[in-house]
C-alpha positions as CSV (number, residue, x, y, z in Angstrom):
1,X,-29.8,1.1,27.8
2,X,-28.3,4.2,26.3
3,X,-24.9,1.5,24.6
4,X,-27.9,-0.6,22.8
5,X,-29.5,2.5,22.0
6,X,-26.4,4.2,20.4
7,X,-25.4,1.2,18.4
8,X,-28.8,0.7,17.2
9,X,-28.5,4.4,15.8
10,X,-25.3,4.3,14.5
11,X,-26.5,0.7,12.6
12,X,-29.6,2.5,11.5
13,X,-27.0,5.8,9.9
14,X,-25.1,3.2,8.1
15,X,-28.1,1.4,6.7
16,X,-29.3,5.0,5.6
17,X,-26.3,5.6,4.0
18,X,-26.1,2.7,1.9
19,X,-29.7,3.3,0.9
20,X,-28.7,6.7,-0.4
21,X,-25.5,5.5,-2.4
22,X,-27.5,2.9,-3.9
23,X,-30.0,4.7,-4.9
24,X,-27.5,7.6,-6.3
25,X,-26.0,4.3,-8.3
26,X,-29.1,3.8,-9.4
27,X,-29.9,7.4,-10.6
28,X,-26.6,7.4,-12.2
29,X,-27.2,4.0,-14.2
30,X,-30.5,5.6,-15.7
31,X,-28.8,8.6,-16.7
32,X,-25.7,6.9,-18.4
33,X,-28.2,4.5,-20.2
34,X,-30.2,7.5,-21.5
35,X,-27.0,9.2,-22.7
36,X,-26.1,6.2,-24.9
37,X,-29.2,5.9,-26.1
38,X,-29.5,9.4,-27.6
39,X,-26.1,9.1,-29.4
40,X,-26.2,7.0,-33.0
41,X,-24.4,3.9,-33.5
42,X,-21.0,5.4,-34.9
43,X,-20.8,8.2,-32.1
44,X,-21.3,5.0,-29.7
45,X,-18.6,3.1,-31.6
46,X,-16.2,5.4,-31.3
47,X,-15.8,6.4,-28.1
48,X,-15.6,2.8,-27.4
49,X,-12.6,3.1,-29.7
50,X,-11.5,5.8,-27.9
51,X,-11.7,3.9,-24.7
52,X,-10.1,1.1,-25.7
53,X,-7.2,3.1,-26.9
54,X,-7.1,5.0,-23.7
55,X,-7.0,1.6,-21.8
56,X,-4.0,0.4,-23.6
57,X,-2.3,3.5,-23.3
58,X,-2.7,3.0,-19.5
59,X,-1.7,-0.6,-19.5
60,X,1.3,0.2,-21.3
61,X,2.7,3.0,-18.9
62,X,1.9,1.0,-15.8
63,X,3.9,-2.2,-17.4
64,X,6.7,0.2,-18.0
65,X,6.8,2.0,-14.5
66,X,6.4,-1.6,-13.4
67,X,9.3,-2.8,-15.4
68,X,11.5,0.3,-14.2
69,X,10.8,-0.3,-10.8
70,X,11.8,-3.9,-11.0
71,X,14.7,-3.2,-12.8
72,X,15.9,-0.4,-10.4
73,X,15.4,-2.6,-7.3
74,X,17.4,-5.4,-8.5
75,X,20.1,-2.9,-9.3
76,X,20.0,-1.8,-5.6
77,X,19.6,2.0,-6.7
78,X,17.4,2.7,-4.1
79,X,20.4,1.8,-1.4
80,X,23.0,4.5,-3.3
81,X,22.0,7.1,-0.4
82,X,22.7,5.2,1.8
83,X,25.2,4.0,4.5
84,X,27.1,1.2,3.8
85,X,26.7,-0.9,7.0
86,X,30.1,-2.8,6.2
87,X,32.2,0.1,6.0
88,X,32.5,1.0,9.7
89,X,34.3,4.3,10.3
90,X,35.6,2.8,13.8
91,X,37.1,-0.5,13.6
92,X,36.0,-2.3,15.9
93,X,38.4,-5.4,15.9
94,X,41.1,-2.6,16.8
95,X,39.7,-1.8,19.2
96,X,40.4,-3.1,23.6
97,X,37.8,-5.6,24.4
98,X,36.2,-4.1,27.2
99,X,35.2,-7.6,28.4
100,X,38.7,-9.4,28.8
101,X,39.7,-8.6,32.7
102,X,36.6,-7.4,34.2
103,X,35.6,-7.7,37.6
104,X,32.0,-9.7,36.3
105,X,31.3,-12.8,38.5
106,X,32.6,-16.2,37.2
107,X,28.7,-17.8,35.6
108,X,30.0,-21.1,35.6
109,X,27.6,-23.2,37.8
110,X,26.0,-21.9,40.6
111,X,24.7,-18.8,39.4
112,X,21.6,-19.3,41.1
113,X,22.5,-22.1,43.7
114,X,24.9,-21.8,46.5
């Protein structure tokens, strides 16, 4: 059963894996928790101010790069490279029809039955 075997192994990798990551998670939960606790209150409080600020700051840019992108997609900007698909440089209604007076077979009823 060498399939069984090698999806049993590959299952048993993942599970190892996870097992690791969680217990790095864990490691790293103990460690931040042990940081904070050494610092006083104020130090504490203001990096949280810091943060905060920081998180506005970000919220901020995005809305404004969202806001820009919007703007500039209603205006059609990102079309200005482009060909316009209306403005052919052959015109085509000028042109022979290559269809009137050919030698194709009259399709009107039996196409298929004789």
């Amino acid at each position: 059963m060498g399939i069984l075997d090698t999806i049993k192994n590959i299952a048993k990798n993942r599970s190892e894996k996870s097992e690791k990551f969680k217990q790095l998670q864990e490691e790293d939960k103990l460690q931040s928790m042990l940081e904070e606790r050494k610092k006083s209150a104020n130090r504490r409080e203001l990096e949280r101010f810091y943060k905060e600020e920081e998180e506005k700051e970000i919220q901020e840019a995005l809305k404004k790069i969202r806001k820009d992108k919007n703007k500039n997609a209603w205006k059609g900007d990102f079309l200005k490279g482009e060909k316009n698909m209306s403005k052919n440089e052959r015109p085509i209604l000028k042109e022979k029809n290559i269809f009137s007076g050919s030698k194709m077979p009259n399709l009107k009823g039996g196409m298929f039955f004789k």
